[in-house]
C-alpha positions as CSV (number, residue, x, y, z in Angstrom):
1,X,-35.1,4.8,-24.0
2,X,-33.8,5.5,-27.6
3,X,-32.4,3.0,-29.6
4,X,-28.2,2.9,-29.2
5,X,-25.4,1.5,-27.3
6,X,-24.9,2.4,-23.8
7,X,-22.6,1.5,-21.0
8,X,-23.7,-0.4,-18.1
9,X,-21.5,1.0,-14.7
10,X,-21.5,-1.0,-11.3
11,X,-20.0,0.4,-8.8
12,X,-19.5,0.4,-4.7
13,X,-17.8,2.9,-4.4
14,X,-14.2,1.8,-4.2
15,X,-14.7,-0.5,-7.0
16,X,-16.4,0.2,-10.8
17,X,-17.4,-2.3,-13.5
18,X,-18.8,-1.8,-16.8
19,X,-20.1,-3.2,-19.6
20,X,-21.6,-2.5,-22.9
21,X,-25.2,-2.5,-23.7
22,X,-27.3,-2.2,-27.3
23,X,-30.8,-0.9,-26.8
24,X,-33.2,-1.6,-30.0
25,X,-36.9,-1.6,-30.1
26,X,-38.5,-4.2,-31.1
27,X,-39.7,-4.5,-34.8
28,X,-42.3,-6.5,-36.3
29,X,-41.5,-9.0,-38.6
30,X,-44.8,-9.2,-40.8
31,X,-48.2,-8.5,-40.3
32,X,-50.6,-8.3,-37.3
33,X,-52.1,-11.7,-36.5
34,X,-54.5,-12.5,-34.0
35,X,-56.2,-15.7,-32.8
36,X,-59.0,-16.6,-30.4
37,X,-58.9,-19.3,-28.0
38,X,-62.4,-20.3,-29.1
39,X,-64.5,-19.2,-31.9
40,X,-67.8,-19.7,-30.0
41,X,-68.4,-19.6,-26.5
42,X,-71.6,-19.0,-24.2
43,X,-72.4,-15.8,-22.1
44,X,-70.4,-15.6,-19.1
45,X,-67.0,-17.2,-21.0
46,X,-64.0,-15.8,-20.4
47,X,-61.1,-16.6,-23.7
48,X,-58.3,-15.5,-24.7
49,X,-57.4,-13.2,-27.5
50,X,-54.2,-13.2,-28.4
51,X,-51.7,-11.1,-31.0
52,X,-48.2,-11.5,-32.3
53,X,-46.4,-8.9,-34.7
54,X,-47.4,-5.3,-32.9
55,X,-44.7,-2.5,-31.9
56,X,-43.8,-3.6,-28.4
57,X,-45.5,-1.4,-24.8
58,X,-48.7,-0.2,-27.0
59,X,-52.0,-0.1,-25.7
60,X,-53.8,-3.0,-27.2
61,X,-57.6,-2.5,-27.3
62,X,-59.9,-5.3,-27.5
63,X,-63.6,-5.0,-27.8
64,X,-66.8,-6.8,-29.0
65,X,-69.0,-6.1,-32.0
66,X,-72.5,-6.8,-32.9
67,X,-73.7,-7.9,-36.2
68,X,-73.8,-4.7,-37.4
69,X,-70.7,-4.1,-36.6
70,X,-71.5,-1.0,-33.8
71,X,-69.4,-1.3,-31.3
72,X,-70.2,-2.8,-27.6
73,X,-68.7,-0.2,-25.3
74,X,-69.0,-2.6,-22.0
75,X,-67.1,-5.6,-23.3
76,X,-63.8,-3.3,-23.9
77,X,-60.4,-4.9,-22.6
78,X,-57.0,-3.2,-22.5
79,X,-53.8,-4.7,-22.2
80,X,-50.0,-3.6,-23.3
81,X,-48.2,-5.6,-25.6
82,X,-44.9,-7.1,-24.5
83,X,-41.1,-6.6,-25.4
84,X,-41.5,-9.3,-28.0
85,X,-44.6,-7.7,-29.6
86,X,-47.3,-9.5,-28.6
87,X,-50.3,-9.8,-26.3
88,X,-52.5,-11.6,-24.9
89,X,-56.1,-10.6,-23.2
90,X,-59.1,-12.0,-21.6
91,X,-62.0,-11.5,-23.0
92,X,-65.3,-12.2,-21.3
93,X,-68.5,-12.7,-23.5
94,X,-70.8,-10.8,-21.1
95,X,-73.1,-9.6,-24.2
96,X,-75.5,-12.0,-26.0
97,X,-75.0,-9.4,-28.9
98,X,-71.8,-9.8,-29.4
99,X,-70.8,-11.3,-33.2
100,X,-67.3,-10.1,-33.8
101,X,-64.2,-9.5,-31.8
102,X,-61.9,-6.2,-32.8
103,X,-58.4,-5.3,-31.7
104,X,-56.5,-2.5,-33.0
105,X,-53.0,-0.8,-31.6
106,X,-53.3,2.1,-29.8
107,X,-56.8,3.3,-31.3
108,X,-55.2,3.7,-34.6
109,X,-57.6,2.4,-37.4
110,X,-55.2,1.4,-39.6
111,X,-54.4,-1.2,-37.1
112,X,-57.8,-2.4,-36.6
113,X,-58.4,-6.6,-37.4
114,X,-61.5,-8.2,-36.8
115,X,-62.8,-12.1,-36.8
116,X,-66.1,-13.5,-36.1
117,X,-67.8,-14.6,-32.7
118,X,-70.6,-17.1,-32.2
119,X,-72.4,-16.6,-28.8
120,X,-73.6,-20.2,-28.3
121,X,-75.9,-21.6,-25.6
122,X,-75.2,-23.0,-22.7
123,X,-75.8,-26.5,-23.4
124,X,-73.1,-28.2,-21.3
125,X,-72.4,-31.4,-21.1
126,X,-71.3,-34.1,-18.0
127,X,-70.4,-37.8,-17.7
128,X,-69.7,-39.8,-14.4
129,X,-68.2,-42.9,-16.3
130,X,-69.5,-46.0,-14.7
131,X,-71.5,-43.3,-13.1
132,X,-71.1,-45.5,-9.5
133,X,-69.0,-44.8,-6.5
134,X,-68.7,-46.4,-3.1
135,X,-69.0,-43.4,0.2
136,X,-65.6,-41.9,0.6
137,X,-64.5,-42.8,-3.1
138,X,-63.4,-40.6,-5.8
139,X,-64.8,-40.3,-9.6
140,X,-63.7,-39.0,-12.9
141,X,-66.3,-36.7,-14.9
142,X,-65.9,-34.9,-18.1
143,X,-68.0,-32.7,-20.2
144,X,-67.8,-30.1,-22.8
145,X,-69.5,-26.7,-24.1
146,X,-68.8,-25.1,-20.7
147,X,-68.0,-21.5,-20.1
148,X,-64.0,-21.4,-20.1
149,X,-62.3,-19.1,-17.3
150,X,-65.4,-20.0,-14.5
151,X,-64.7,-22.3,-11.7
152,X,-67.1,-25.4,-11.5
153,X,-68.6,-26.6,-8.3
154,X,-70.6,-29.9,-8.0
155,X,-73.2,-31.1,-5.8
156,X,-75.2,-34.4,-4.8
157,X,-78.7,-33.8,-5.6
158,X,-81.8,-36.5,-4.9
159,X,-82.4,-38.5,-8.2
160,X,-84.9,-36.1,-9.8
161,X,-82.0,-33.0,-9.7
162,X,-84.0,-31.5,-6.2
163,X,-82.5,-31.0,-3.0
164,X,-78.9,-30.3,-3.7
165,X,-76.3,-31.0,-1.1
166,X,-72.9,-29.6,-1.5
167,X,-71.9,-31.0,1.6
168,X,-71.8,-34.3,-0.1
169,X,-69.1,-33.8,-1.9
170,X,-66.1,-33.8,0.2
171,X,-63.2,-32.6,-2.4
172,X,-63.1,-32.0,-6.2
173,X,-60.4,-31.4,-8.8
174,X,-62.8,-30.4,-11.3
175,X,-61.6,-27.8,-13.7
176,X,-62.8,-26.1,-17.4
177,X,-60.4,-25.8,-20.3
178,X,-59.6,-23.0,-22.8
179,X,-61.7,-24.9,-25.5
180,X,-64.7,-25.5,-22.9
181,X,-64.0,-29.1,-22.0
182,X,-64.5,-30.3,-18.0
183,X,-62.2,-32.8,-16.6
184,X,-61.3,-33.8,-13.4
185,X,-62.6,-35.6,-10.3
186,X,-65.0,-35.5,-7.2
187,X,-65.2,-37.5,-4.1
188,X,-68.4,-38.2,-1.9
189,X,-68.4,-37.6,1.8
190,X,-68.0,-40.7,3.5
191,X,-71.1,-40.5,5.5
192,X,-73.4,-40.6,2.3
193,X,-76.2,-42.9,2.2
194,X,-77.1,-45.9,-0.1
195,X,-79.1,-44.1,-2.9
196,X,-79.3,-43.2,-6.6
197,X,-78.8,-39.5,-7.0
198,X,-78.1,-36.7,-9.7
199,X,-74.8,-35.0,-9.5
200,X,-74.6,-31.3,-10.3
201,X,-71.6,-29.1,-11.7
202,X,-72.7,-25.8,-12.0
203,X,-69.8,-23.0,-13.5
204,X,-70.8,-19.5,-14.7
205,X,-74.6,-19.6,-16.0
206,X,-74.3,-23.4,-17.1
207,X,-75.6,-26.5,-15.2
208,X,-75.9,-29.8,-15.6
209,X,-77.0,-33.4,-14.3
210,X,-75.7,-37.1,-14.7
211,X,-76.8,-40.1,-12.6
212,X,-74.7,-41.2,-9.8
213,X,-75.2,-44.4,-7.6
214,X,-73.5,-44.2,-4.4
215,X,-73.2,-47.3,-2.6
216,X,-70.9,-49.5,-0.7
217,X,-70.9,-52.4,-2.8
218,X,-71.1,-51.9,-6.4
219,X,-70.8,-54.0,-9.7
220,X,-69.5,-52.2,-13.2
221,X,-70.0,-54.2,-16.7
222,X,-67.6,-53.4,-19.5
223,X,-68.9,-52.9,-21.8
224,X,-73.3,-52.8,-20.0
225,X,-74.0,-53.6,-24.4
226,X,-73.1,-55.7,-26.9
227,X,-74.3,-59.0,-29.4
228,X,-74.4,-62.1,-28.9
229,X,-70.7,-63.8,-27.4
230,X,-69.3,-60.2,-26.3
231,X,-67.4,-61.0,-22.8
232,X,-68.0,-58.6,-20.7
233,X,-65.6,-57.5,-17.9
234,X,-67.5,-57.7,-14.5
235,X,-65.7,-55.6,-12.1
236,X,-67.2,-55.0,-8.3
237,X,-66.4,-53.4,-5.5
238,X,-66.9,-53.4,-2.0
239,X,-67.3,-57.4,-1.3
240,X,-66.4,-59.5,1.1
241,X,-62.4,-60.3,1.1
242,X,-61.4,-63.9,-0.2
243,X,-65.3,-64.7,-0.3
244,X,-66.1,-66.1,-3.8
245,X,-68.5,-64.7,-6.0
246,X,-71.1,-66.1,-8.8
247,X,-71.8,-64.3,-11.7
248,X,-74.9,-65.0,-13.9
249,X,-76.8,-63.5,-16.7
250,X,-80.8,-62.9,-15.4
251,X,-83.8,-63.0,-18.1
252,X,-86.7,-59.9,-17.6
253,X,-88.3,-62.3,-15.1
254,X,-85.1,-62.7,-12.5
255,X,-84.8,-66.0,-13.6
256,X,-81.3,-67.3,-14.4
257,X,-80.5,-67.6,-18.2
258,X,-78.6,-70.3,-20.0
259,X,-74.8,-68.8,-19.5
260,X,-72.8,-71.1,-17.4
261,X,-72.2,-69.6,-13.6
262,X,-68.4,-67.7,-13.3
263,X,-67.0,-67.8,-10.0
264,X,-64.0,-65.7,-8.8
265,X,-62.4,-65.1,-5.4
266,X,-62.4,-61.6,-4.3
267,X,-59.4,-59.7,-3.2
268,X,-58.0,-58.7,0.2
269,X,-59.2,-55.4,-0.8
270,X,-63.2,-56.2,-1.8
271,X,-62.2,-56.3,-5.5
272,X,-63.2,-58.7,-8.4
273,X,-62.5,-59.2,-12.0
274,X,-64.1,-61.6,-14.3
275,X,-64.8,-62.1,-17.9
276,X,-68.7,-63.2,-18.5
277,X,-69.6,-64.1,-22.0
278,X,-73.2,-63.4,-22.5
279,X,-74.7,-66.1,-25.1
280,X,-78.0,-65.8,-24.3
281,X,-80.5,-63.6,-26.2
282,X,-82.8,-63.2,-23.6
283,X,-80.1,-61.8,-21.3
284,X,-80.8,-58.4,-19.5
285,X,-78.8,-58.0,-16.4
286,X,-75.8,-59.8,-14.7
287,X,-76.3,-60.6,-11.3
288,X,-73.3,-61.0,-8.9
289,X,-74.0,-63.2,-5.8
290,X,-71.4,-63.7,-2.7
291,X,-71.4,-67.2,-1.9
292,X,-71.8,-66.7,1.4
293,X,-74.7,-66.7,4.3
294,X,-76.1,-63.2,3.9
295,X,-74.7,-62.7,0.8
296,X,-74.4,-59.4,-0.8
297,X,-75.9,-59.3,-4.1
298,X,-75.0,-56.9,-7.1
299,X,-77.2,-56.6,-10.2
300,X,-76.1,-54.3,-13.3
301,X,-78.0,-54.3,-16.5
302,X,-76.7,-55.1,-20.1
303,X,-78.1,-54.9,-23.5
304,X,-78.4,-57.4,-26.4
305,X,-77.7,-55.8,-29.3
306,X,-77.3,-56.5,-33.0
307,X,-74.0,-56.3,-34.6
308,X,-70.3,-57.9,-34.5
309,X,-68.4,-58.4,-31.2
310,X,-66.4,-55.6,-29.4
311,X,-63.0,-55.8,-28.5
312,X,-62.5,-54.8,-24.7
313,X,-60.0,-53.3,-22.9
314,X,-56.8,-54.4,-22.1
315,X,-56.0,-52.1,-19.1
316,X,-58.0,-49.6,-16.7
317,X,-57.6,-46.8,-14.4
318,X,-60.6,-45.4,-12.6
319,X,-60.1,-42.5,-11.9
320,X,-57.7,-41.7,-14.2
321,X,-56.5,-38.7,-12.2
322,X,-56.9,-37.2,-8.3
323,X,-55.6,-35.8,-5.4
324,X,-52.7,-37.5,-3.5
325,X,-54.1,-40.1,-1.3
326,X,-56.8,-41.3,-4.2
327,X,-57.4,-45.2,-4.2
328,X,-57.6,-45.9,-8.0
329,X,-59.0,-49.7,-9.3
330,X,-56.8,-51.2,-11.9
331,X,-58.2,-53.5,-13.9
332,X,-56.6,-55.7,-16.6
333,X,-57.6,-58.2,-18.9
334,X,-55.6,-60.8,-21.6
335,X,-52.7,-61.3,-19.2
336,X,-51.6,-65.0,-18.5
337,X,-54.1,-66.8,-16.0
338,X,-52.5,-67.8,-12.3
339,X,-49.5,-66.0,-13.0
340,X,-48.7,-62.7,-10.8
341,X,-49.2,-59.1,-11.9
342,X,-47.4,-56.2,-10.3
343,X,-48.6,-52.7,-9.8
344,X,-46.4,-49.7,-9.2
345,X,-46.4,-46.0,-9.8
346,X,-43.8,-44.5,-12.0
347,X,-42.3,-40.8,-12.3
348,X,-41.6,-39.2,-15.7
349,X,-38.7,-40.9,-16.5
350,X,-40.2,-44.7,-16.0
351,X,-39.0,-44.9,-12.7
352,X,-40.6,-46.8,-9.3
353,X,-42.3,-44.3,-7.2
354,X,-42.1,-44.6,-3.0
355,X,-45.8,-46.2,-3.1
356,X,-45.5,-49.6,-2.4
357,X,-46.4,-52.4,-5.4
358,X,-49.2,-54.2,-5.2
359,X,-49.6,-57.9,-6.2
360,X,-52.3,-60.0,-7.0
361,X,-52.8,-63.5,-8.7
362,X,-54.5,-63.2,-12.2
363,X,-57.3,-65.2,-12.7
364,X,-58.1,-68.0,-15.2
365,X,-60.2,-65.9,-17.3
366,X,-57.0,-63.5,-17.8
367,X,-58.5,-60.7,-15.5
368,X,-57.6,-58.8,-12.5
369,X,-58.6,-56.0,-10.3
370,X,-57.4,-54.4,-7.2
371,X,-56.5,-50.8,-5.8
372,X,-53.4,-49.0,-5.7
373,X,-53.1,-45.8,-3.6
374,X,-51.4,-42.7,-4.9
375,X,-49.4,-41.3,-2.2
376,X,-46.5,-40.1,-4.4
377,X,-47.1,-36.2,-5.8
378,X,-44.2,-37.9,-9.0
379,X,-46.8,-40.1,-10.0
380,X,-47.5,-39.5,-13.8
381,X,-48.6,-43.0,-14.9
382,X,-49.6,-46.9,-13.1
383,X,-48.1,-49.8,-14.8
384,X,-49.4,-53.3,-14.5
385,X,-46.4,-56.2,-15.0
386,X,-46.1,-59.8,-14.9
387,X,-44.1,-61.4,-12.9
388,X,-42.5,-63.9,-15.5
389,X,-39.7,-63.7,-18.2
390,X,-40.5,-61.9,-20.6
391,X,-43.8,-60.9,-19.0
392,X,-47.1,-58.2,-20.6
393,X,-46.0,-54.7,-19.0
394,X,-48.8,-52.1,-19.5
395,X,-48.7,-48.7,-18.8
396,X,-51.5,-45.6,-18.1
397,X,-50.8,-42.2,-17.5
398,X,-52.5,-40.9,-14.0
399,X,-52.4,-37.6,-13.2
400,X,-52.1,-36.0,-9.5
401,X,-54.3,-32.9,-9.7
């Protein structure tokens, strides 16, 4: 439609309306300008090439280069640009040879702009956290250098990466970003055995592995390194409720080193938290013992090392996101011992979500841990309070995927 000033009629025919109407075509206001979502990117990558200041409903032609700068027919994409002059594309890196990216307007080479494209390898990254997980329980992994625009899928594998099992993994929120990076969560089938095994993500042409102990009873150290004097936040699931638990440092023989023995009681829902100092030089694990006949026992290895102490965290989710219906561990440390903390979920504006709080008594070390179930799709954060004037309120974003 030429540029100009129209009239807009309405009409059913026994009544009319009009109204008046300027058509103008868009005009850019500078130069062309386009960006990548990624400069680099393995084969198999899908990202996103975007454009701002071109003459608005032209084709838009995007299309690889080698380093010669010969054109790679195949890797061609073709979009229009929109009423406000831009675009935006996406561009899959299907061609090992591919060293620059061109777009031009309309094949008209005075359009033509060009920037430079790395074709990386596919060395892709994965982390499990704490890297443990009861059967049934959900866990948060990340990772990076992964082919953006592929879906990942992940897999339980026997410890040495054979014998894959995607069964095992009964839901997953997992998902790759524009820049590469993996986030997101998995949960184990219920009906998984006791056992160490390797967790795979595979998306596009990438893989890779990370440890993964699956168990019903489980201990976590926080930090599993440190000097001399560095307390370490033991944190356990899957206990007996209200059975107390002792918590030593071991030596490379199983003996018991010179730390003094922590006790805590666990909660109604098999979770503990206790600060253990480590002292002792010789120390190379921390052993957690119910004090009970039968007891379960949980060892997790820590490291001596040189240096000054760490400071540790204050307040935990894990996992920091999930579906609806994920049981997350809170954890907290530094709040006043014996006195109550609170647990609720909380919208975007700060307030209460429908999940009911959850309660539990700190201990003398400062510490807590229980779980708090996400039933409430407005969740955006979990906030930790105590129940006293003027009492610690702590806050972590969670996010319902």
């Amino acid at each position: 439609m030429p540029d100009g000033s129209y009239l807009v009629k309405v009409g059913d025919g026994t009544k009319e309306a009009t109204a008046p109407l300027t058509v103008k075509a868009y005009v850019p206001g500078g130069p062309r300008a386009i960006a990548l979502s990624r400069s680099g990117a393995p084969v198999g990558s899908v990202i996103s090439v975007t454009g701002s200041n071109y003459f608005q409903d032209r084709w838009i032609n995007t299309v690889g280069l080698d380093a010669s700068g010969a054109t790679l027919d195949d890797t061609a994409v073709y979009v229009k640009s929109t009423p406000d002059g831009t675009f935006s594309a996406e561009f899959t890196v299907s061609d090992p040879a591919i060293a620059a990216i061109q777009v031009d307007e309309g094949n008209d080479p005075a359009t033509v702009l060009t920037t430079p494209f790395t074709v990386t390898d596919a060395s892709a990254t994965l982390s499990a956290g704490a890297a443990k997980v009861r059967p049934g329980g959900t866990i948060a992994l990340s990772g990076g250098d992964w082919p953006s625009g592929t879906t990942p899928t992940a897999s339980l594998c026997t410890a040495d990466g054979g014998s894959c099992d995607s069964t095992r993994i009964s839901g997953s929120t997992l998902r790759i970003g524009a820049d590469g990076t993996l986030a997101g969560t998995v949960t184990v089938a219920g009906s998984t055995p006791r056992a160490v095994y390797a967790l795979q993500v595979t998306a596009g042409g990438a893989q890779a592995l990370t440890p993964l102990t699956v168990a019903p009873s489980f201990v976590v150290l926080t930090p599993s390194a440190g000097p001399k004097g560095t307390a370490v936040t033991v944190i356990g699931q899957g206990f007996a409720k209200v059975a107390t638990v002792s918590i030593v440092g071991l030596r490379a023989d199983g003996s018991q080193t010179s730390d003094p023995v922590k006790t805590k009681v666990v909660g109604l829902d098999g979770a503990f938290s206790q600060t253990f100092t480590v002292n002792a030089a010789d120390t190379v694990a921390i052993r957690v013992r119910e004090v009970l006949v039968n007891p379960r026992t949980e060892t997790a290895a820590f490291t001596v090392q040189d240096g000054t102490v760490p400071a540790g965290p204050s307040f935990a989710l894990s996992p920091p996101e999930g579906p609806v219906g994920t049981t997350v561990q809170v954890t907290g440390r530094g709040f006043a011992p014996v006195a109550t903390v609170s647990v609720t979920g909380r919208t975007a504006d700060g307030k209460q979500t429908a999940d009911p709080y959850v309660t539990r008594v700190i201990g003398l070390d400062g510490t807590f841990a229980l779980d708090f179930t996400v039933r409430d799709r407005a969740t955006k954060s979990i906030r930790a309070c105590e129940v006293l004037v003027n009492g610690k309120i702590v806050q972590q974003s969670f996010t319902v995927s």
